[in-house]
Every structure is written in structure tokens, then in C-alpha cells.
N, C-alpha and C positions, 0 to 999 in steps of 0.2 A: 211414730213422729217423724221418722226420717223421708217418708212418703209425702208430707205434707212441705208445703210452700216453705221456705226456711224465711223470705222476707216479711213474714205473716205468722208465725208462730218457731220462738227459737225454746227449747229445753236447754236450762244452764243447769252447770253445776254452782251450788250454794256456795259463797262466800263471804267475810267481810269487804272482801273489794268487788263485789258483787253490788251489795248493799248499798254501798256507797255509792257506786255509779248508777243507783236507783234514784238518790238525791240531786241529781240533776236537773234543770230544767227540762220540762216535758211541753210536749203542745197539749192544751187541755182540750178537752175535760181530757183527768186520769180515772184511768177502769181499776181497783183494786178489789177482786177476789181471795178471799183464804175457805179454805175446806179442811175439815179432818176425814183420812179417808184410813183405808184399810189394807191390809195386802191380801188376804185370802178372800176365797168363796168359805160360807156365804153372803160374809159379812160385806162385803166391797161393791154387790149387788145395790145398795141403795148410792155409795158415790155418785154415781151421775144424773140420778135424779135430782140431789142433791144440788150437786153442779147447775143445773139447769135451774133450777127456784133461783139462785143468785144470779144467773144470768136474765132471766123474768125480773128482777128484783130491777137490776142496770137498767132495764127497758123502761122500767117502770118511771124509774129514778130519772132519767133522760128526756121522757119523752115529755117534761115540764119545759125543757127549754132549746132543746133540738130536732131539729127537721127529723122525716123518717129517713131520706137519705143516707146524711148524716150517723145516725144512729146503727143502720147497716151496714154500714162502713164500719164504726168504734167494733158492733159487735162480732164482725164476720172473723175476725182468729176466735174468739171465743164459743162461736159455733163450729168450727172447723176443729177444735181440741174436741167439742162435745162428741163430736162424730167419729172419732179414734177410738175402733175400741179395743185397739191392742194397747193403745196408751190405759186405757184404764184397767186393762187387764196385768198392770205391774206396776202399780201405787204404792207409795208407803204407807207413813203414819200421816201426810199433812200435804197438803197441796197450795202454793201461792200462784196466783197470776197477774201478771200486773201486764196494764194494755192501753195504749194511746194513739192517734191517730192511725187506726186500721192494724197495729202492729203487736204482739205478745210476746212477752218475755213466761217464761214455765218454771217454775221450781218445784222437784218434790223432795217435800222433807222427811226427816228421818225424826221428827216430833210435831204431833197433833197438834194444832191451830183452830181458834174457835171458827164457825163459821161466819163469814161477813164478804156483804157487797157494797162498796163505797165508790159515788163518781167526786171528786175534788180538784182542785186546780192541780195537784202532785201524787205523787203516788204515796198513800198510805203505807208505810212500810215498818211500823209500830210492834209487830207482829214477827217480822226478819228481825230487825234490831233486836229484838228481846231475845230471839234464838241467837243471836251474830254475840250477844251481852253473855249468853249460856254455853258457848262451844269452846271448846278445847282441843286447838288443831297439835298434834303428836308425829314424831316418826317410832315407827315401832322395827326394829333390827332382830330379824330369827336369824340366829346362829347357831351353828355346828362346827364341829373342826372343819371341815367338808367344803364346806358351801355357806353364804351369807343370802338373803333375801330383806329388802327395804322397801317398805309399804308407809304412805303417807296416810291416816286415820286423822279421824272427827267425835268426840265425845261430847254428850249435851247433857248439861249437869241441872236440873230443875223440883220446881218442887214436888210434881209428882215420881220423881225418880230417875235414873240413870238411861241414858240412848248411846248405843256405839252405832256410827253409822260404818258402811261397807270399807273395808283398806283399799287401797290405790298401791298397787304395784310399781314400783319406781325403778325404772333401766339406771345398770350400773355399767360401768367401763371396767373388764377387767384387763387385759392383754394388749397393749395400741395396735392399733390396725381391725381390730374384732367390734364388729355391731354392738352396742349394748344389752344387753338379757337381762333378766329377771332374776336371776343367781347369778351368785360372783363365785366359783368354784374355788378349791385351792388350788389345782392345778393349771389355775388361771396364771397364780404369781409362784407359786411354788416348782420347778420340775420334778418329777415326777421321781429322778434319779437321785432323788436326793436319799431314798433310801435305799442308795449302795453304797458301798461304806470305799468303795476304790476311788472314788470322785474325792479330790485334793483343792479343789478352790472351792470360795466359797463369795458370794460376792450378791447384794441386793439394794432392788433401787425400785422407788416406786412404779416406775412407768416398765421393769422388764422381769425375765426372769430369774430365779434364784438356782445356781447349781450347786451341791453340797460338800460336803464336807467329810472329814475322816473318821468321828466319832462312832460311838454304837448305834445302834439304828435307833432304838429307844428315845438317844439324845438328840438324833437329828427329827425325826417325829415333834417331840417335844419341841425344839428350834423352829421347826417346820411350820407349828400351828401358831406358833408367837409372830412370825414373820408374816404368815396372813391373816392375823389376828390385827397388826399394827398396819396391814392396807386397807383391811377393811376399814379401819378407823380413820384416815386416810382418806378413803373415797367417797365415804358417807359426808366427811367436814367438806372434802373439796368437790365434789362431784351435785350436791344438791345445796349452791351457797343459797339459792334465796328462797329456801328454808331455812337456814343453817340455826336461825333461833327459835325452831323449835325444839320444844321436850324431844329425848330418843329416851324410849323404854327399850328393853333390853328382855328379850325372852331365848333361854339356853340353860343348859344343864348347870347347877349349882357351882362346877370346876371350874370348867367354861368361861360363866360368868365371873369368876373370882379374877381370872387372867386377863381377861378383856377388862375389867373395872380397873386392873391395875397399868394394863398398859396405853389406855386409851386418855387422849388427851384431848377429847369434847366435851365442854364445860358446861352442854345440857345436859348429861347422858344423865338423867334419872340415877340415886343410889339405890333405890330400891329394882327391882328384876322378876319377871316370872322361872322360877325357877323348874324350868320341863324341858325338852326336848322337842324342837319345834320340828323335827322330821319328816314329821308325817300329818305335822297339822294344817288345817282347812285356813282358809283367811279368817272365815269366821270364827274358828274355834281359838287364834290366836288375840285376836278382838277379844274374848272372851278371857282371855288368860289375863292380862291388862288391865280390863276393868276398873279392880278394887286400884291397882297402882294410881290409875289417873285418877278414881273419885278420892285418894286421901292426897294426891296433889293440889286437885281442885281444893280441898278444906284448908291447907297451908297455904295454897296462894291467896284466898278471899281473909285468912287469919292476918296475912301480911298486909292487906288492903284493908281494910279496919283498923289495924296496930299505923299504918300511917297515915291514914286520915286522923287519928286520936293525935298526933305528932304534931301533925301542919295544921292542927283548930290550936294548938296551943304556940303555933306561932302566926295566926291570922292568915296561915296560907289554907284556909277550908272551909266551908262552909256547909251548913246543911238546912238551911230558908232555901224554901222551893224561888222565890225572888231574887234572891242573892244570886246564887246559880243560876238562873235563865238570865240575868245581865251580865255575869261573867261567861256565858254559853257564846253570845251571841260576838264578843270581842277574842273571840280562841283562848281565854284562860284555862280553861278546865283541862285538866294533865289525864283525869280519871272521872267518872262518872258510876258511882258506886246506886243500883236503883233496886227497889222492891219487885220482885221478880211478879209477873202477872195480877198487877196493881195498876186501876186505868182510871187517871185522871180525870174528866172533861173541861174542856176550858178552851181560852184561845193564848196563842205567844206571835207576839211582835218581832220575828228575825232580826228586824233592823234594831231596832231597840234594847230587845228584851223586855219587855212589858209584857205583863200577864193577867188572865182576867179569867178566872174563874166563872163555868156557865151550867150548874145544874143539869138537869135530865136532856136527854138528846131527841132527836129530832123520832116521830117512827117509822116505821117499813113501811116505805109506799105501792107493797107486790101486791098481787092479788090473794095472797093465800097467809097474810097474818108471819107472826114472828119475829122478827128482827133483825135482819139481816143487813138494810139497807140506811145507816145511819148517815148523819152528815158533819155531827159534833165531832170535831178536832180533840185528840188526845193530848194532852198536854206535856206530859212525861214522854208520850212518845216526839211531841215535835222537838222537846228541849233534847233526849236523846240522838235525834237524826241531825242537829245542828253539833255535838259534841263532835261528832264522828265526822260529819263533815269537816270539821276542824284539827281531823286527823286525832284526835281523843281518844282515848278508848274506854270500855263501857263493861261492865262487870253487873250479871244480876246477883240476885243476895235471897234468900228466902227471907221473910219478912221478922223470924225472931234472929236473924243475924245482924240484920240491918241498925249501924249506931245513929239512927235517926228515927222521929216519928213521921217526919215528914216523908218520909218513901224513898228522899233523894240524900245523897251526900254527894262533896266535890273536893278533888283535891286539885290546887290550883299549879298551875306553872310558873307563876312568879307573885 
């Protein structure tokens, strides 16, 4: 991808405010592609066949109402991705493209998406949303006496089962004046001398270093690892503020973590902890350690999002009429947007209003080669979704025997 045009096809990383800056005015038509692809041979070998029947599909879909010019223009990043084939040679689970006046924005995701090729006045993003409604962004802190390392992760909690996407290695400051790295050592904040027992001051401060003291050495060790025990926690709160409300899991030997729980004073820090020795582990195998921590947080946060929607219907701050909520969507009430996880409406919604209209079977594939790919019916849930979030809302999927509504949707309102 780095070969190709960057004003003509960009690879993002996946976010909520990614998402969001999707909902923005576009020049129409919008191109929206989603693929489920693969990462290995030899299963990944149909991907861009694949790929190409929805770009046939856009053609198809286009060539009702726009010039051929035109049409070469919308589709040439989407031919220009087809033709990458080191990009396809490192796919995930899911692919999005979203594409408008000559230009591509890329995602690939770390969870399968049905396939569809849609041209609309906006970008279809029904499909992000639901992922953006299912992720669970975390900082995960491997620790040792030693050395700390701070990796920013993504978990996508759905109903066919659990996704940890890759960790983000996150620069830390340990020493002033020293580049940021990837480990915060002890002998960042600690000197080194501290376990000589002739050394008679003793004196620390976050920003330098620590010289010791007269004690046994045992004691100064112990002293040792609390004092960069409490910088780490320190660097972590003040060195990544905007994150700083994320989850931090906690992966480190049972002791470890008993002393860091006790002296640390970040009021995400997970109580629960992978209890191992992150040494010698992989990113991936540390992702892996976490897992079950973040799926029984995901069950307590969606438990508390249910227990307060039950709360605010018994005081008329909530609703759960798909009508109700698409007229409070559309005026920024909605605080939360509680919805049926991979549940597709059809219908139309009125932004300005909120007005809803209900529209039976959708439009079919106008490709040459059958299937469905190329629909034109508006999802309803999803547009009422993509107006929440524009409203700065946030959005919570639910598997469908969680959900305290029959209607798909619940809301809990802001005032």
C-alpha cells in the first residue's frame, strides 16, 4: 500500500473517531464495499476474486446513472487496491472500503463482515458502527521488577465469539533528556547503587534519579521496586492522558501484582490481573493472557447498561420504541444506544425529523453474476446508530437474548 498514490487510496487504522469522520458530508455518489477475507493460503486465495464481483457490482450499480468517465474516476482507487497484491497478501478477518469522488479510505478488520457493495448519497457505515458498538479499547501494562512495557489493544466482543486485535506498543519517558522506548527499565528511575549499602542519602522525585540508602540490601531491593513501581504508575496516568480513561489490565507475577494494586493510584486499573510473568512473552501471547479479563468486563459493563436503562424507563429518561428513539436520535438526547448485535432493519429515517418508515425487501443485485451484494435499501438501525454517534452518543451491541427490549433498540436518554 505504501507504493500506491496516498491521494487515491489511504489504509487507516480502525477507530470510533475514525467512524465518525465517516459520517460527514461526502461528494456523492458514495462507494461502500465490506468483504470477509482471510489471512492465510489457502483460504485468502478467493479474497480478490471476491473483491472484484463487488467492484463489477458498483459498475453495474453506477452505470444507471453516471457517465463512463465518471464511473472511472469513482472506481480507479478501487482498481488500483485490486491490483496490490502484497496488500492482499496480509488481510485479516474483514475488509471495509469506503470511496468518493476518485478517492479511498481502507480498513482492515480484525472481525468478518458480510459481503456488500452499496453506491448511496453517504457512506454506508452500518457495518463499522456495529464493530465501533462491539470494541473494547484497553491499555494492557507487562510488568516485572525490571522493566515495564505499555501496549494500547482492541477486543471485539460479538456473537459469534471473542477478537483480540494486534497491541500497539506505546513510548514511554523514562530518564528526562532520553528518547522514549518501548520499556521503562528500573534503572531508568532507580540508580543502580542503590544496592550498596555505603550510600547514606536517599532522595526521589519523578522526573530524576533515586540514590540509596543505608539499609540491607534486601530492604533497599524491596524499597527499590516500590519506587519504580509508583513511577510507572506515574507515567502510565501522565504520559498517555488521552487515553487515560481507558481500562489498564495488569499482566505480572502474582506478588508483583499484589504491590502494584496496592500502590498504584489509577482508577482504571482492572482488579482483576493475568497472573504470569510477561518476560519473555510475544504481544500476542500477552493479548492472549487478557482475554477472559476483558470478556468478563465486557459482561459487567453491558450488565450495568441494562441495570440503567431498567433505572431511567422508571423514570421516563428511556425508551425502547424504535420511533421514540429515532426522534430523540435526531435532537442529541440519546446518552447511550443499547442495539441487537447483527439485526438489519430496512426502512428509511428522516435525520432532520426523525421520522421513520418502515420498507420491506430491498432492492436486488444489478451484477452480472446473481447474489446480493449490491443493495440500495437503507438500514434503519444503522442510520439511527450513525446519527447517535454523530451526536457524540455512544453505542453498545448486545446479543439479542441480552437485549431488554423486543424491539432491537433501547436508549437511555441525557435529560
Amino acid at each position: 500500500m505504501a507504493s500506491q498514490p496516498v491521494d487515491l487510496v489511504s489504509l487507516e487504522q480502525f477507530s470510533p473517531a475514525a467512524v465518525r469522520s465517516l459520517l460527514e458530508p461526502q461528494a456523492a455518489p458514495c462507494l461502500s464495499v465490506y468483504l470477509p477475507t482471510h489471512r492465510n493460503v489457502p483460504d485468502n486465495t478467493v479474497d480478490l476474486p471476491a473483491f472484484r464481483h463487488l467492484v463489477e457490482a458498483l459498475e453495474m450499480a453506477l452505470s444507471a446513472t453516471q457517465s463512463r468517465e465518471t464511473i472511472e474516476l469513482l472506481l480507479r482507487p478501487l482498481r488500483i487496491l485490486a491490483d496490490d497484491a502484497r496488500f492482499w497478501n496480509h488481510t485479516r478477518d474483514g475488509l471495509a472500503v469506503l470511496a468518493a469522488a476518485g478517492r479511498a479510505r481502507v480498513f482492515v478488520l480484525e472481525r468478518p463482515v458480510r459481503p456488500l457493495a452499496l453506491v448511496t448519497s453517504r457512506f454506508h457505515t452500518l457495518p463499522l458502527v456495529r464493530i465501533a458498538a462491539a470494541l473494547e479499547r484497553f491499555l494492557l501494562l507487562a510488568l516485572t521488577s525490571r522493566e515495564a512495557r505499555l501496549f494500547a489493544g482492541a477486543a471485539w466482543h460479538g456473537t459469534t465469539g471473542d477478537t483480540m486485535g494486534p497491541l500497539e506498543p506505546l513510548p514511554l519517558v523514562g530518564r528526562p533528556g532520553r528518547p522514549p522506548d518501548t520499556r521503562l527499565e528500573r534503572a531508568d528511575v532507580v540508580d543502580e547503587e542503590t544496592f550498596q549499602p555505603h550510600r547514606v542519602q536517599r532522595g526521589m522525585g519523578i522526573e530524576g534519579i533515586v540514590h540509596g540508602g543505608t539499609g540491607s540490601k534486601q530492604e533497599d531491593i524491596a524499597d527499590d521496586t516500590e519506587i519504580f513501581l509508583r513511577h510507572v504508575d506515574a507515567v502510565v496516568r501522565g504520559q498517555v492522558a488521552e487515553r487515560a480513561e481507558l481500562p489498564l489490565v495488569l499482566v505480572a507475577a502474582a506478588r508483583l501484582a499484589a504491590v502494584f494494586h496496592r500502590l498504584s493510584t489509577n482508577p482504571h486499573l482492572l482488579a482483576e490481573h493475568a497472573a504470569t510473568d510477561p518476560h519473555l512473552l510475544s504481544a500476542a501471547e500477552l493479548a492472549a493472557a487478557v482475554q477472559p479479563i476483558l470478556v468478563a468486563a465486557r459482561q459487567r459493563r453491558i450488565a450495568r447498561a441494562v441495570a440503567a436503562y431498567d433505572q431511567a424507563r422508571h423514570r421516563d429518561q428511556a425508551a425502547g420504541d424504535l420511533a421514540d428513539i429515532a426522534r430523540a436520535a435526531v435532537t442529541g438526547r440519546v446518552a447511550m444506544l443499547l442495539m441487537e448485535a447483527d439485526r438489519f432493519e430496512p426502512g428509511r429515517f428522516d435525520r432532520a425529523t426523525g421520522a421513520i418508515e418502515t420498507d420491506g425487501a430491498g432492492r436486488t443485485d444489478p451484477s452480472r453474476r446473481g447474489g446480493a451484494p449490491a443493495i440500495a435499501t437503507a438500514d434503519l438501525f444503522g442510520s439511527l446508530a450513525e446519527t447517535v454517534l454523530e451526536h457524540r452518543g455512544e453505542i453498545l451491541a448486545l446479543a439479542r437474548n441480552a437485549m431488554p427490549t423486543e424491539s432491537g433498540v433501547a436508549a437511555i436518554y441525557r435529560w
